[in-house]
SEBA-444285 format. One line per 2 residues: number of its first residue (from 1); their letters; for each residue x, y, z of N, C-alpha, C. Coordinates in Angstrom, 2 decimals, decimal comma, padded with zeros to 5 digits. Atoms other than C-alpha are relative to their C-alpha. Layout:
N
NUM> A> X/Y/Z/X/Y/Z/X/Y/Z; ...
END
This chain:
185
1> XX> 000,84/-001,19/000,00/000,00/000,00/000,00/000,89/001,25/000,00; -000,53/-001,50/000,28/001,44/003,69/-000,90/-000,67/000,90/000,68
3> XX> 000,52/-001,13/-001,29/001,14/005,90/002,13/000,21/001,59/-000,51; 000,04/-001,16/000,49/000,44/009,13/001,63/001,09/001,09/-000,25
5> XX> -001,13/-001,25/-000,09/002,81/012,15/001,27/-000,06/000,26/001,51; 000,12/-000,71/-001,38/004,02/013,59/004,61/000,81/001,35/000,18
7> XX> -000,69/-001,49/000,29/004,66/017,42/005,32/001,08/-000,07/000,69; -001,52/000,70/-000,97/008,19/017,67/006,88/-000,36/-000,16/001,39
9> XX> -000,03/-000,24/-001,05/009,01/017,01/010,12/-001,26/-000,61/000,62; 000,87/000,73/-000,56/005,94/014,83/010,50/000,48/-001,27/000,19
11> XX> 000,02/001,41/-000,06/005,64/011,26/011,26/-001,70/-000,07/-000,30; 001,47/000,51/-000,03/002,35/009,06/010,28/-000,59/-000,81/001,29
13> XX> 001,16/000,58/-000,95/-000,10/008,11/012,84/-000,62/-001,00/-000,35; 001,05/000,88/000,25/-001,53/004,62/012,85/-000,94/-000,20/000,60
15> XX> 000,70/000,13/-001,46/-004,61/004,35/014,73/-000,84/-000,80/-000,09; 001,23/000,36/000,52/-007,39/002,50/015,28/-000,70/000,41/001,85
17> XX> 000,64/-000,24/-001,27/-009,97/003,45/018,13/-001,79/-001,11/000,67; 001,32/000,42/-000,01/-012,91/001,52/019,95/-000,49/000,67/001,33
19> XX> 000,27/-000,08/-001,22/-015,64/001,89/022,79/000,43/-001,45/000,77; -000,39/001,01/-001,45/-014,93/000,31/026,22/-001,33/-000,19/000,19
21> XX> 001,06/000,57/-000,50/-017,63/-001,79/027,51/000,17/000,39/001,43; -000,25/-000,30/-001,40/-018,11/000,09/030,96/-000,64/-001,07/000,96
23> XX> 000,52/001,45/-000,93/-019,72/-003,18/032,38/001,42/-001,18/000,28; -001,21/001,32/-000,11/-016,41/-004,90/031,80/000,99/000,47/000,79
25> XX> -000,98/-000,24/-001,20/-013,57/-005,54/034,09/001,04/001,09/-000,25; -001,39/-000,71/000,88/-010,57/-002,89/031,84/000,48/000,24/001,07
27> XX> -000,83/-000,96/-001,03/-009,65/-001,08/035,14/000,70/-001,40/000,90; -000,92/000,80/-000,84/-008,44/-004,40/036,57/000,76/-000,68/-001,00
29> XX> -000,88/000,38/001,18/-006,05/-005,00/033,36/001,05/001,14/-000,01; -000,87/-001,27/000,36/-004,40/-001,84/033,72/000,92/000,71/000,68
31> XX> -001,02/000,07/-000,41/-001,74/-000,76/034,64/-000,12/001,17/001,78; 000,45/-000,89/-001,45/-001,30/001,17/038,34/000,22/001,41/-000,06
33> XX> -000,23/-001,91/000,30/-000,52/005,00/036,86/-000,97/-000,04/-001,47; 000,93/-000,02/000,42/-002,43/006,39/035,18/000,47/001,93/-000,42
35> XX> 000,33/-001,19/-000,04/-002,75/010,44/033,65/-001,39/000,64/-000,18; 001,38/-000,89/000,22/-005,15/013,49/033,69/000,51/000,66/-000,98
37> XX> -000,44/-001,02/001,88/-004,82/014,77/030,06/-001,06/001,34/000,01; 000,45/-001,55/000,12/-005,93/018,57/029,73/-000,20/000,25/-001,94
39> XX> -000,20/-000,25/001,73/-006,55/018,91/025,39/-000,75/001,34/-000,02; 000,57/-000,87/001,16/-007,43/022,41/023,89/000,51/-000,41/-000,84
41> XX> -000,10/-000,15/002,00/-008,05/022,26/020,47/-000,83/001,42/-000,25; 000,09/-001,73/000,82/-007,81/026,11/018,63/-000,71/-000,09/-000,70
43> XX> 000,68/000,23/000,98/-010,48/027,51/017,02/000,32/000,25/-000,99; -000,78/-000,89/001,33/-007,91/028,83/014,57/000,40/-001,25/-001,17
45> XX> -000,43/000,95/000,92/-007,20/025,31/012,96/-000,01/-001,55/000,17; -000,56/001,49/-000,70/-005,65/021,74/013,69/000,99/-000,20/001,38
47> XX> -001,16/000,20/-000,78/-003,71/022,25/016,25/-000,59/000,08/001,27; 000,94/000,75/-001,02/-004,39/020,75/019,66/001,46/000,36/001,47
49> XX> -001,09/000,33/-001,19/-001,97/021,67/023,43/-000,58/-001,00/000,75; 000,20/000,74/-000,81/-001,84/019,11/025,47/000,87/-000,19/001,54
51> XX> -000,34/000,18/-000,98/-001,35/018,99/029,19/-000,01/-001,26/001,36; -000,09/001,13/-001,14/-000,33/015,31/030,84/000,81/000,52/000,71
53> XX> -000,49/000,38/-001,01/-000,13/014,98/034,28/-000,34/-001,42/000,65; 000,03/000,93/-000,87/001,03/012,04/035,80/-000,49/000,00/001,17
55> XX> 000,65/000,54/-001,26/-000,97/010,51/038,78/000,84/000,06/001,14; -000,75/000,35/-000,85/001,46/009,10/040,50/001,28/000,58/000,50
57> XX> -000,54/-000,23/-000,67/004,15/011,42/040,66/000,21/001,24/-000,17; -000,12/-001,50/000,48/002,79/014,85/039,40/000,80/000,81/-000,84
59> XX> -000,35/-000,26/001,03/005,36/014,89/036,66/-000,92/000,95/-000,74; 000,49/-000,79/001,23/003,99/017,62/033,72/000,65/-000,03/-001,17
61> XX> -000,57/-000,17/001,61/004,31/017,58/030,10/-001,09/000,64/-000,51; 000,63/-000,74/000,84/003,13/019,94/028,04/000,31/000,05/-001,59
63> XX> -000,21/000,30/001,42/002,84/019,56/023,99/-000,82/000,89/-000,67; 000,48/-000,41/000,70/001,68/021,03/021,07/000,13/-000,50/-001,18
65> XX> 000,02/001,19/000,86/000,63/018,60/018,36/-000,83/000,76/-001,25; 000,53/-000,05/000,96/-000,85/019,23/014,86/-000,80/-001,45/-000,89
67> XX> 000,33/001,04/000,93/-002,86/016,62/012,96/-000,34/000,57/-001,15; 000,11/-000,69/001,41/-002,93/017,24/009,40/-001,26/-001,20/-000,54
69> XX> 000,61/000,66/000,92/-005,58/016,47/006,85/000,15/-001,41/-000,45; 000,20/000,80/000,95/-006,10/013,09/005,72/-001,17/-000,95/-000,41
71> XX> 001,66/000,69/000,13/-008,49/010,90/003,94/-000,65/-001,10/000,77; 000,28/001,17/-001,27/-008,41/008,61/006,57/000,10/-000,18/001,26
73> XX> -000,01/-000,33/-001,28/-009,04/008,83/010,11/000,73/-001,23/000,74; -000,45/001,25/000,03/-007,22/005,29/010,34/002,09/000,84/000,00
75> XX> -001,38/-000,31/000,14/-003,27/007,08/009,35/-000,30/001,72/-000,38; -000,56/-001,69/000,41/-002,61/010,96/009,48/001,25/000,49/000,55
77> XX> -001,38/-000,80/-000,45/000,33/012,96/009,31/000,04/000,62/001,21; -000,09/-000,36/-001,12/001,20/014,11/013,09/001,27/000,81/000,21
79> XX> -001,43/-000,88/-000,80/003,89/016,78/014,49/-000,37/000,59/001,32; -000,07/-000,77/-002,09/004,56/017,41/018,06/001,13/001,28/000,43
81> XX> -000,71/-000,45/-000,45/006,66/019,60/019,62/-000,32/000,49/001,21; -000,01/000,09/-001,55/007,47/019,83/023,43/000,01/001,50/000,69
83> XX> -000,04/-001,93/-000,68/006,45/023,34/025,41/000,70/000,37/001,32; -000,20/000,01/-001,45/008,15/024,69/028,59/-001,41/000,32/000,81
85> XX> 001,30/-000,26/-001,27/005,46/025,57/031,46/-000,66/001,63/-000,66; 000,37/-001,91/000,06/005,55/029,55/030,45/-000,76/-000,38/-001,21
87> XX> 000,58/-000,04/001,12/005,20/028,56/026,80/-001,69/-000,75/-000,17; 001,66/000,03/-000,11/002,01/026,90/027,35/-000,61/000,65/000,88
89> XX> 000,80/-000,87/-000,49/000,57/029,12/029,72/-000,28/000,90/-001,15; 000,16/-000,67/001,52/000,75/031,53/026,67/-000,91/-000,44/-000,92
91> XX> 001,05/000,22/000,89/-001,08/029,59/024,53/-001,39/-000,52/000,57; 001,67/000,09/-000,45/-004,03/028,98/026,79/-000,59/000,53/-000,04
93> XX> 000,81/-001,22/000,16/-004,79/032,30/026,33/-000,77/000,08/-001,14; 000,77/000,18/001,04/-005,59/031,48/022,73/-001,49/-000,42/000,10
95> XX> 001,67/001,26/-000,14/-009,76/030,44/022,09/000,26/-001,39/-000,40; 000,17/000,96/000,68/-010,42/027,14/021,57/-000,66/-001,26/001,25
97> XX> 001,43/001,12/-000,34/-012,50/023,78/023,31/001,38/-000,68/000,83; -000,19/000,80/-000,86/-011,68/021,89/026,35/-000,47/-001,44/000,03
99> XX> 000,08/001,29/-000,28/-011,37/018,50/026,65/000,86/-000,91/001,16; -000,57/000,41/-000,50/-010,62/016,53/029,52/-000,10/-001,31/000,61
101> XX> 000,48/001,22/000,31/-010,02/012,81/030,56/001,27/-000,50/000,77; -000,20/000,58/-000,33/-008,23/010,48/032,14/000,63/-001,35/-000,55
103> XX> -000,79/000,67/001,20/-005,69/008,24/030,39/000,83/-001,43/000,68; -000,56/001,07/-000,75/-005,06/004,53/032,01/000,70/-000,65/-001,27
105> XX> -000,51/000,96/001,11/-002,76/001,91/030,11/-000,18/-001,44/000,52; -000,07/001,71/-000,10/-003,03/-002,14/029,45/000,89/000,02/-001,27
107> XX> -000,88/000,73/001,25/-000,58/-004,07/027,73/-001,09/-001,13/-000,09; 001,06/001,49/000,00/-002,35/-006,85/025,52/000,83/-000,53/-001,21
109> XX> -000,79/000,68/001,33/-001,05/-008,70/022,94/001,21/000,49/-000,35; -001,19/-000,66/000,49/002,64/-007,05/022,90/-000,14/001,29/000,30
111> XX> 000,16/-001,19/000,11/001,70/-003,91/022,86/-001,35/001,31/001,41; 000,57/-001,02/-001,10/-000,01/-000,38/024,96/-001,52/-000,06/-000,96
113> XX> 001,31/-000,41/000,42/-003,59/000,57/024,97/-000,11/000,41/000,70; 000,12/-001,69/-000,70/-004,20/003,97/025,91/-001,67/-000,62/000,56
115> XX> 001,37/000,21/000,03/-007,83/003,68/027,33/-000,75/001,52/001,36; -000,09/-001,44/-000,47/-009,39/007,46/028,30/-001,80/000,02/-000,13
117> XX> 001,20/-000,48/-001,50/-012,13/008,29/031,03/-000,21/001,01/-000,03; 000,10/-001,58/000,26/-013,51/011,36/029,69/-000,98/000,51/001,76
119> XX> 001,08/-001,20/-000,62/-015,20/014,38/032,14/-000,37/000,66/-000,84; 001,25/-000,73/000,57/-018,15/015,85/032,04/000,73/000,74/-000,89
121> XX> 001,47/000,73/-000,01/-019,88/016,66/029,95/000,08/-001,17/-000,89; -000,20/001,61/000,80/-018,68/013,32/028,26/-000,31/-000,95/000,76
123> XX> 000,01/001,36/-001,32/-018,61/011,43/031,82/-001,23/-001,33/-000,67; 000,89/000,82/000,46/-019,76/008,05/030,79/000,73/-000,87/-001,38
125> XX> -000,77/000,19/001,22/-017,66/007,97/027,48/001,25/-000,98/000,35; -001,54/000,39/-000,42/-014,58/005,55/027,78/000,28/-000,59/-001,80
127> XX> -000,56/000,43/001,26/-012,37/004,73/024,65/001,07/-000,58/-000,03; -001,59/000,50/-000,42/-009,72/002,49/024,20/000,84/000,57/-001,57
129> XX> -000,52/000,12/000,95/-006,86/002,82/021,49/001,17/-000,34/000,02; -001,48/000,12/-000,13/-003,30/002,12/020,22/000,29/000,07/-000,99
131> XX> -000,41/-000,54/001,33/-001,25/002,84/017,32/000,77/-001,23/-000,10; -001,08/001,23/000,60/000,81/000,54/015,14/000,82/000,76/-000,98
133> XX> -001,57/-000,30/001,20/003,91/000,99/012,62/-000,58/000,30/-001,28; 000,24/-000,22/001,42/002,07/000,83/009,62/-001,76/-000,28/-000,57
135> XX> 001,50/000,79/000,24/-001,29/-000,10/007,70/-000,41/-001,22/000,27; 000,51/001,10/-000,34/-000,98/-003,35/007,75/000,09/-000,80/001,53
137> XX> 000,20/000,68/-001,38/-000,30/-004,10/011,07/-000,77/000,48/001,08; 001,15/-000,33/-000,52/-003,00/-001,70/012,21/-001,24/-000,44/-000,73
139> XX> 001,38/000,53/000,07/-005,68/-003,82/010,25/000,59/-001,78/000,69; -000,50/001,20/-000,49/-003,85/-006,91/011,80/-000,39/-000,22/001,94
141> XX> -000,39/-000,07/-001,68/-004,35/-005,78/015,70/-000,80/-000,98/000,15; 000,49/000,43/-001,10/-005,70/-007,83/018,49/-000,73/000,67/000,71
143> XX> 000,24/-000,89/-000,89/-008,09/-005,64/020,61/-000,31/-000,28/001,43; 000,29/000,64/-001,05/-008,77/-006,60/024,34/-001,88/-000,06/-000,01
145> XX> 001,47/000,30/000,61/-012,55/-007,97/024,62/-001,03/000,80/001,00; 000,73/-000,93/-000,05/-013,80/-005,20/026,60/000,04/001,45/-000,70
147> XX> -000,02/-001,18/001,46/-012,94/-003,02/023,26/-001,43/-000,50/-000,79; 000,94/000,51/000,73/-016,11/-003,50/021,75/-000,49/000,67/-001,36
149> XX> 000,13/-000,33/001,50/-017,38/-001,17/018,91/000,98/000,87/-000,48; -001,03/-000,95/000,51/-014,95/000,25/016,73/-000,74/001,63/-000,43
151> XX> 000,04/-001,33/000,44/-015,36/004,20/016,27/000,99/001,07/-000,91; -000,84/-000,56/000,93/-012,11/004,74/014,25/-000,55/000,75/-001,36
153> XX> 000,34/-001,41/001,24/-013,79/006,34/011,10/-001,10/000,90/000,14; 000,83/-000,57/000,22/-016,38/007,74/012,69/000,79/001,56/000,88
155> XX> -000,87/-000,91/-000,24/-015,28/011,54/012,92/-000,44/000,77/001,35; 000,57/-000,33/-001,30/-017,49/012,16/015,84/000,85/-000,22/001,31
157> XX> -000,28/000,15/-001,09/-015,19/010,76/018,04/001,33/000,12/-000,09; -001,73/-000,52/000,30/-011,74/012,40/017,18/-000,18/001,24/001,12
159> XX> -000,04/-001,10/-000,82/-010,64/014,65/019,96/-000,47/001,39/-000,06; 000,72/-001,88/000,13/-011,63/017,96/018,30/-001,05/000,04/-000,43
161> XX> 001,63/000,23/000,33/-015,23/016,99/017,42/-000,12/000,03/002,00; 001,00/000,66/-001,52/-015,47/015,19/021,45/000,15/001,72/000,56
163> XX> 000,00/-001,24/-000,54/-014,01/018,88/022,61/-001,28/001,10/-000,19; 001,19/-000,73/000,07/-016,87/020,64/021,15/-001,40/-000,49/000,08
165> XX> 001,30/000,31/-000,30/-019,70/018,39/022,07/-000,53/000,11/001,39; 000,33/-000,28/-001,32/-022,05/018,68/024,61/-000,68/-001,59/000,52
167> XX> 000,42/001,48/-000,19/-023,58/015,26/026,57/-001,55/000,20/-000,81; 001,00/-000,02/000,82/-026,33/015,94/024,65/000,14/-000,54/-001,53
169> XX> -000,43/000,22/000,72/-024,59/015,94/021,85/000,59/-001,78/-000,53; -000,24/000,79/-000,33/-023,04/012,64/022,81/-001,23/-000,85/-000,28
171> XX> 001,37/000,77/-000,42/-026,40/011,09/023,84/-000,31/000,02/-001,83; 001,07/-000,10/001,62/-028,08/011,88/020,08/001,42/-000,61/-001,02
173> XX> -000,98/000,91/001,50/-025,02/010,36/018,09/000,13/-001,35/000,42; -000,12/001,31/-000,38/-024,63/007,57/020,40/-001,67/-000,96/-000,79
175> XX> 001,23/-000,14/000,09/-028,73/007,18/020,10/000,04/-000,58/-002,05; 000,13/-000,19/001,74/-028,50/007,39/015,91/000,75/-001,24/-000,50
177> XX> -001,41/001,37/000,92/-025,41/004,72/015,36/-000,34/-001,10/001,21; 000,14/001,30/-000,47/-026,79/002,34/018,12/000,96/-000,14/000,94
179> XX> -001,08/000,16/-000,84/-023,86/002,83/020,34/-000,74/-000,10/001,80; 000,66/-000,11/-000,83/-024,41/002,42/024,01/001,33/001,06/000,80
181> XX> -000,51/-001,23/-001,14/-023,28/005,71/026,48/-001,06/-000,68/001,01; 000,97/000,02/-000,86/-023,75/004,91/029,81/-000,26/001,46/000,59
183> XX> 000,02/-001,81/-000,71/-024,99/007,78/032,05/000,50/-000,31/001,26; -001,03/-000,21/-001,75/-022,99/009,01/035,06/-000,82/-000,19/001,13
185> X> 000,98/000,28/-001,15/-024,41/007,91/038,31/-000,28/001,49/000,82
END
């Protein structure tokens, strides 16, 4: 397969994403740290800061990532680059949509799976994912079997769509494609 062009200084993103079955056991597969991920996404474009903090030992990282255009929500071109503390304070000032969540890991078959515990007004939402090397070994994965429906092409559930929805929002797409959202107790 002939992967797309990439703008410099990118790398390609393999992804594939599903829902978590919140009836199933995941949180006793996973690993004992865990982060609270902070995402604006600008209303000026693609570009997304991100603020992990580690759980366990209050570490901070701060980023500023771009996803570029592509025809497939499966592999897109990605560039990061790492912020000090000041430099993202700075850009928070920019507009743009809050998203925030909760980011546990399981190893399963070889490999990580991110799996992220959104807040309100998502509470309820859980998603697992993990990236691979290439195409074919991201239609090759293994997923753990409380990954249940895949949501990878649907664009509803890419970080800068979930940032601007409301649980309402949520509720009526889940509702339309048959998905099940539970609701927060």
């Amino acid at each position: 397969m002939t992967e797309p062009h990439l703008p410099p200084y990118t790398r390609m993103e393999y992804e594939r994403k599903f829902l978590v079955d919140p009836a199933s056991d995941w949180k006793s597969f996973s690993k004992p740290y865990a982060r609270r991920i902070l995402d604006r996404y600008f209303a000026c474009g693609r570009l997304r800061l991100r603020i992990m903090t580690n759980l366990d030992d209050g570490r901070v990282v701060h980023k500023l990532t771009k996803k570029f255009e592509s025809p497939s929500l499966r592999h897109q071109p990605v560039v990061n680059i790492y912020l000090s503390p000041a430099e993202c304070q700075g850009l928070l000032g920019l507009d743009g949509h809050d998203l925030s969540k909760v980011r546990h890991y399981h190893e399963y078959d070889g490999r990580v799976f991110s799996i992220d515990v959104f807040d309100d007004p998502l509470t309820g939402l859980i998603l697992c994912e993990t990236e691979a090397a290439s195409s074919e070994e991201l239609s090759a994965l293994h997923f753990p079997a409380y990954a249940t429906t895949e949501v990878t092409d649907d664009a509803f559930f890419t970080g800068g769509n979930l940032a601007r929805a409301s649980r309402a929002d949520l509720l009526a797409h889940a509702n339309s494609h048959q998905l099940v959202i539970p609701n927060p107790l």
